[in-house]
DSSP file (Angstrom, degrees, kcal/mol; ACC not computed):
  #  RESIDUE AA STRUCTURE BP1 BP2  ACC     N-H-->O    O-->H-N    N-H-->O    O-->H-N    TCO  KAPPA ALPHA  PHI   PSI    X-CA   Y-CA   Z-CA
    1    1 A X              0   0    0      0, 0.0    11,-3.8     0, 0.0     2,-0.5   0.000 360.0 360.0 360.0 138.9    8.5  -10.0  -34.7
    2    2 A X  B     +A   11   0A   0      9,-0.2    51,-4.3    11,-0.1     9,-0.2  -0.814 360.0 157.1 -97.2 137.3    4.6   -9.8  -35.1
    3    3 A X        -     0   0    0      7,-1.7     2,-0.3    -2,-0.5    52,-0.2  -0.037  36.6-112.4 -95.8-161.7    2.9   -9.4  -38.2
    4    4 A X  E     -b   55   0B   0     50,-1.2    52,-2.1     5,-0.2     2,-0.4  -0.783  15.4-162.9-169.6 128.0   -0.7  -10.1  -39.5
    5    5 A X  E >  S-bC  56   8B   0      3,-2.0     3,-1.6     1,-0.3    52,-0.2  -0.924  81.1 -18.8-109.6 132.6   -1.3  -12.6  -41.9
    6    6 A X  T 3  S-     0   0    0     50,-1.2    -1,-0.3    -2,-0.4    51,-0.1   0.960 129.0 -52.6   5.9  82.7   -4.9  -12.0  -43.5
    7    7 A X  T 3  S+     0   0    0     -3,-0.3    -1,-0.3    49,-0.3     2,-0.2   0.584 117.4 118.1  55.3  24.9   -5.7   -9.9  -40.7
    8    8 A X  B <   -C    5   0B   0     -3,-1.6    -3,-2.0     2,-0.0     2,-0.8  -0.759  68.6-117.0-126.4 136.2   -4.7  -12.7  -38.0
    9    9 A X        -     0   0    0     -2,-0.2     2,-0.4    -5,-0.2    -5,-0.2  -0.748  37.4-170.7-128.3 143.0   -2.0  -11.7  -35.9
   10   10 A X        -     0   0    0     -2,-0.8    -7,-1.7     1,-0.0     2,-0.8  -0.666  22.1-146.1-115.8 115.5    1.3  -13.6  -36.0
   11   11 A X  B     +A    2   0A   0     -2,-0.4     2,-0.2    -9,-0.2    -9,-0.2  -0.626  28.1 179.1 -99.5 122.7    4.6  -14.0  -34.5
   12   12 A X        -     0   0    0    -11,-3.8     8,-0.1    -2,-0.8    12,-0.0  -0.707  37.7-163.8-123.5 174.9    7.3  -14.8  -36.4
   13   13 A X        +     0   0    0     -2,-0.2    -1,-0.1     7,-0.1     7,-0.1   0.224  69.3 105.1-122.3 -29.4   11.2  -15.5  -36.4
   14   14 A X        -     0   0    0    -13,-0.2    -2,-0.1     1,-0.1     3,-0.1  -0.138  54.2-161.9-103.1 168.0   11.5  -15.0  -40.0
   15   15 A X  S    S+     0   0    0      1,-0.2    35,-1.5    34,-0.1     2,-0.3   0.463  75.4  37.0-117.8 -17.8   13.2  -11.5  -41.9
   16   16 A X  B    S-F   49   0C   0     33,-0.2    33,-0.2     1,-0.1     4,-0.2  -0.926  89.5-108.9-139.7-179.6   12.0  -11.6  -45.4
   17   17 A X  S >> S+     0   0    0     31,-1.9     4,-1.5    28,-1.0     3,-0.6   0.713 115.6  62.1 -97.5 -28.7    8.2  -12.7  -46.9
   18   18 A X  H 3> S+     0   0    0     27,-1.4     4,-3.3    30,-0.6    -1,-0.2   0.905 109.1  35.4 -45.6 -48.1   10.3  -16.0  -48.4
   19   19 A X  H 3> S+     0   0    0     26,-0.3     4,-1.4     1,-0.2    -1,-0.2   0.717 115.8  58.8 -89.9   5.3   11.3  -17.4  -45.2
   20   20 A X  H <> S+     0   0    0     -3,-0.6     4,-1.4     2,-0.2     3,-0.5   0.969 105.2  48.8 -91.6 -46.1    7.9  -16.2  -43.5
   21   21 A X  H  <>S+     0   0    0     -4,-1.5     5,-1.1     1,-0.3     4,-0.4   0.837 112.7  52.8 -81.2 -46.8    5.8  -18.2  -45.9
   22   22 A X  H ><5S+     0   0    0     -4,-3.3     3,-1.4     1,-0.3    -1,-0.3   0.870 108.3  41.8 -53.4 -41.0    8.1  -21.0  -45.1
   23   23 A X  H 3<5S+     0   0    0     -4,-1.4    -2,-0.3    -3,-0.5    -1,-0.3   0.577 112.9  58.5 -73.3 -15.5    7.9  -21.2  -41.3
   24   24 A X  T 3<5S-     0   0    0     -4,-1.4    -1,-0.3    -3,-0.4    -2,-0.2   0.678 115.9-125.9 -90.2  -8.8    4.1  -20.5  -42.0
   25   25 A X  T < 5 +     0   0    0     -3,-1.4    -3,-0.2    -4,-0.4    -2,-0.1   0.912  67.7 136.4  68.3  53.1    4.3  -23.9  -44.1
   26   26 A X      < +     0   0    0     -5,-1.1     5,-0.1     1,-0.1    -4,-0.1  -0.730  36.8 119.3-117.6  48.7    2.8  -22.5  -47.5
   27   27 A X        +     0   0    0     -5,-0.2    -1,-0.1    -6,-0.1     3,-0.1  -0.185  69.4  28.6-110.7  43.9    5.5  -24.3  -49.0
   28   28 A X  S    S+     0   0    0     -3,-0.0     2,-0.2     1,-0.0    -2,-0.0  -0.156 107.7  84.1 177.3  -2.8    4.0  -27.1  -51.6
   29   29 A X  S    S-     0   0    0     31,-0.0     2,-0.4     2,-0.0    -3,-0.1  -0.568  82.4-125.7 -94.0 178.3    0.6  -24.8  -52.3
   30   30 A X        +     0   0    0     -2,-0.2    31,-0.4    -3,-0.1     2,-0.2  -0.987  40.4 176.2-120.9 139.5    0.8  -22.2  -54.9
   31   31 A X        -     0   0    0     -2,-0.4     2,-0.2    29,-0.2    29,-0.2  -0.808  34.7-129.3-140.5 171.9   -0.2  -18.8  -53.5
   32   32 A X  E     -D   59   0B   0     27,-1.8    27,-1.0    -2,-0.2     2,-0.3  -0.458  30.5-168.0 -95.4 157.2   -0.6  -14.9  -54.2
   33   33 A X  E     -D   58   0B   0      7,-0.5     7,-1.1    -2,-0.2     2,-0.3  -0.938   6.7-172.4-141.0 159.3    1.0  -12.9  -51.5
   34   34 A X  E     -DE  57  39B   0     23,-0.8    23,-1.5    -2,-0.3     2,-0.5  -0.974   9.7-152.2-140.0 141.2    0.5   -9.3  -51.3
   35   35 A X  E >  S-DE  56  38B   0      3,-1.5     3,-1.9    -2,-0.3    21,-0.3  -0.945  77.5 -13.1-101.8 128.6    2.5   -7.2  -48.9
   36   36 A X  T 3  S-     0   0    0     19,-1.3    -1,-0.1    -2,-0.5     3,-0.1   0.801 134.0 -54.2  55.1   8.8    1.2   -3.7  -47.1
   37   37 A X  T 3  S+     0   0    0      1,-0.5    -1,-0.2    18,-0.1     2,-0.2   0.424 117.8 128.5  92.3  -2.0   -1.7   -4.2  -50.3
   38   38 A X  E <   -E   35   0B   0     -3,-1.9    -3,-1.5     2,-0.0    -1,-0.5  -0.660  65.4-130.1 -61.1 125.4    1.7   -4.5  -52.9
   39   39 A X  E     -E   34   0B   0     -5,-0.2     2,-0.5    -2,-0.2    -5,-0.2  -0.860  21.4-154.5 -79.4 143.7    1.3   -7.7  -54.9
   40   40 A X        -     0   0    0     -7,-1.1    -7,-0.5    -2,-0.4     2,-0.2  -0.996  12.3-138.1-136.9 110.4    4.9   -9.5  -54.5
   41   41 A X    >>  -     0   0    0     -2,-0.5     3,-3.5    -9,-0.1     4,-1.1  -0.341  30.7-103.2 -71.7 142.7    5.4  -11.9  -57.6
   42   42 A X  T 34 S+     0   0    0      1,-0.3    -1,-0.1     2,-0.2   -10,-0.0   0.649 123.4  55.2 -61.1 -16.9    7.0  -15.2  -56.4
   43   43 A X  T 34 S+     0   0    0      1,-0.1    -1,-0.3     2,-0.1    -3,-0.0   0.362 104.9  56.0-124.1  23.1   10.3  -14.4  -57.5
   44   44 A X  T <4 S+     0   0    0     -3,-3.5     3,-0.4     2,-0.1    -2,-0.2   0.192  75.8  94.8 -82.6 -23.3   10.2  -11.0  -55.3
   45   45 A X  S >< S+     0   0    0     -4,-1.1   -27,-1.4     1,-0.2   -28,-1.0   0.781  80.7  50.4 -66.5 -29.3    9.4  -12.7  -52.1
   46   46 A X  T 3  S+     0   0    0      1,-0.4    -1,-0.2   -29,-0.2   -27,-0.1   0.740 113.4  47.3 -78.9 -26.8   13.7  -13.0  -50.7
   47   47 A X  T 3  S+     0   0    0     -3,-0.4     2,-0.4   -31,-0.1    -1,-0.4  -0.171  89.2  88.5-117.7  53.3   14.1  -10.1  -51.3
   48   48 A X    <   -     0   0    0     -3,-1.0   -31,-1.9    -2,-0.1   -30,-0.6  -0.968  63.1-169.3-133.5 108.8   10.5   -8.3  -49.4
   49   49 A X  B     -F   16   0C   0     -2,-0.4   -33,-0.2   -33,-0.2   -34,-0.1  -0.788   6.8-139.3-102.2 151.5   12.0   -7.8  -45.7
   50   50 A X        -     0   0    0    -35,-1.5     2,-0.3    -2,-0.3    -1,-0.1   0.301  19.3-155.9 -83.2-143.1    9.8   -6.9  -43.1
   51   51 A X    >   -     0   0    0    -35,-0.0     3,-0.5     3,-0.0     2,-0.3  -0.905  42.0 -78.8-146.6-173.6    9.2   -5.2  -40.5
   52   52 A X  T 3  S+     0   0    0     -2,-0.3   -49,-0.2     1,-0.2     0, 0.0  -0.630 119.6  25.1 -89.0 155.8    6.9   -5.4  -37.3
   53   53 A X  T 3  S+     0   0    0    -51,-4.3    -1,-0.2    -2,-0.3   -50,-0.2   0.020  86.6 139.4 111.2 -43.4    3.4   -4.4  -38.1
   54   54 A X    <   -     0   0    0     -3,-0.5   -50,-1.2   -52,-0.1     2,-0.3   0.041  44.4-139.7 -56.0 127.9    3.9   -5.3  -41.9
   55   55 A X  E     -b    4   0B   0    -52,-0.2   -19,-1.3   -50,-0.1     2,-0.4  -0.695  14.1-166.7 -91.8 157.2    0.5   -7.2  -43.5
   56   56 A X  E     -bD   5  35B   0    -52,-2.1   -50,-1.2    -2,-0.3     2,-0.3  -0.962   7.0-163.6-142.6 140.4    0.6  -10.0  -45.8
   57   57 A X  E     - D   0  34B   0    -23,-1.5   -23,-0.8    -2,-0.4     2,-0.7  -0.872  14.3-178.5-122.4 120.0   -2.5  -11.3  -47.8
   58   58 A X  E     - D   0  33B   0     -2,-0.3     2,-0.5   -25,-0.2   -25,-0.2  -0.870   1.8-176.5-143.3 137.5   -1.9  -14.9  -49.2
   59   59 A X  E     - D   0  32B   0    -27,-1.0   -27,-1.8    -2,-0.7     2,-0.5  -0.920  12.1-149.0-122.2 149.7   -4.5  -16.3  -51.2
   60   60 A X        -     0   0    0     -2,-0.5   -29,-0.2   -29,-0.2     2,-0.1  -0.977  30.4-100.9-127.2 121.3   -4.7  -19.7  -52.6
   61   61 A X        -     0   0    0     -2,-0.5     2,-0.7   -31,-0.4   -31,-0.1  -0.005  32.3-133.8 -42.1 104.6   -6.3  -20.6  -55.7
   62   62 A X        -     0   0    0     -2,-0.1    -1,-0.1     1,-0.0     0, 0.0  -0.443  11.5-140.8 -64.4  90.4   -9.8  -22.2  -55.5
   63   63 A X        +     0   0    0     -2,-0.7     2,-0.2     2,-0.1    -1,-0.0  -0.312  57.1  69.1 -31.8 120.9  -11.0  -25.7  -57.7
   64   64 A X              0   0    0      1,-0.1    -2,-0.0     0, 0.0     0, 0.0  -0.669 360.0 360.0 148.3-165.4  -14.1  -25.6  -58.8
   65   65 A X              0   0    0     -2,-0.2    -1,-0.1     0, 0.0    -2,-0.1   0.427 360.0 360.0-152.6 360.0  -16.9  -24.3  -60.9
């Protein structure tokens, strides 16, 4: 199905925002995800299915000063 992951767009395999993040390999970072401009708390993400179309914002927290 295609998506668009910060505005990039992306073909994916996956059905819910869990298994997308994995197959995108954002598995060992810690990120924000937002879906459709919804923030989706980390322990929301199996159960946020998708659809084609659907946006996802993931942002990863920046070091430094």
């Amino acid at each position: 199905m295609q998506i668009f992951v910060n505005d990039e767009p992306v073909t994916v395999g996956a059905a819910n925002l869990a298994e997308v993040l994995t197959e995108l390999g954002y598995t060992q970072i810690r990120i924000a995800t937002a879906v459709n401009g919804d923030f989706v708390p980390a322990s929301q993400r199996a159960a946020r299915l998708l659809v084609p179309g659907t946006r996802i914002e993931i942002v990863a927290p920046m070091q430094g000063g």
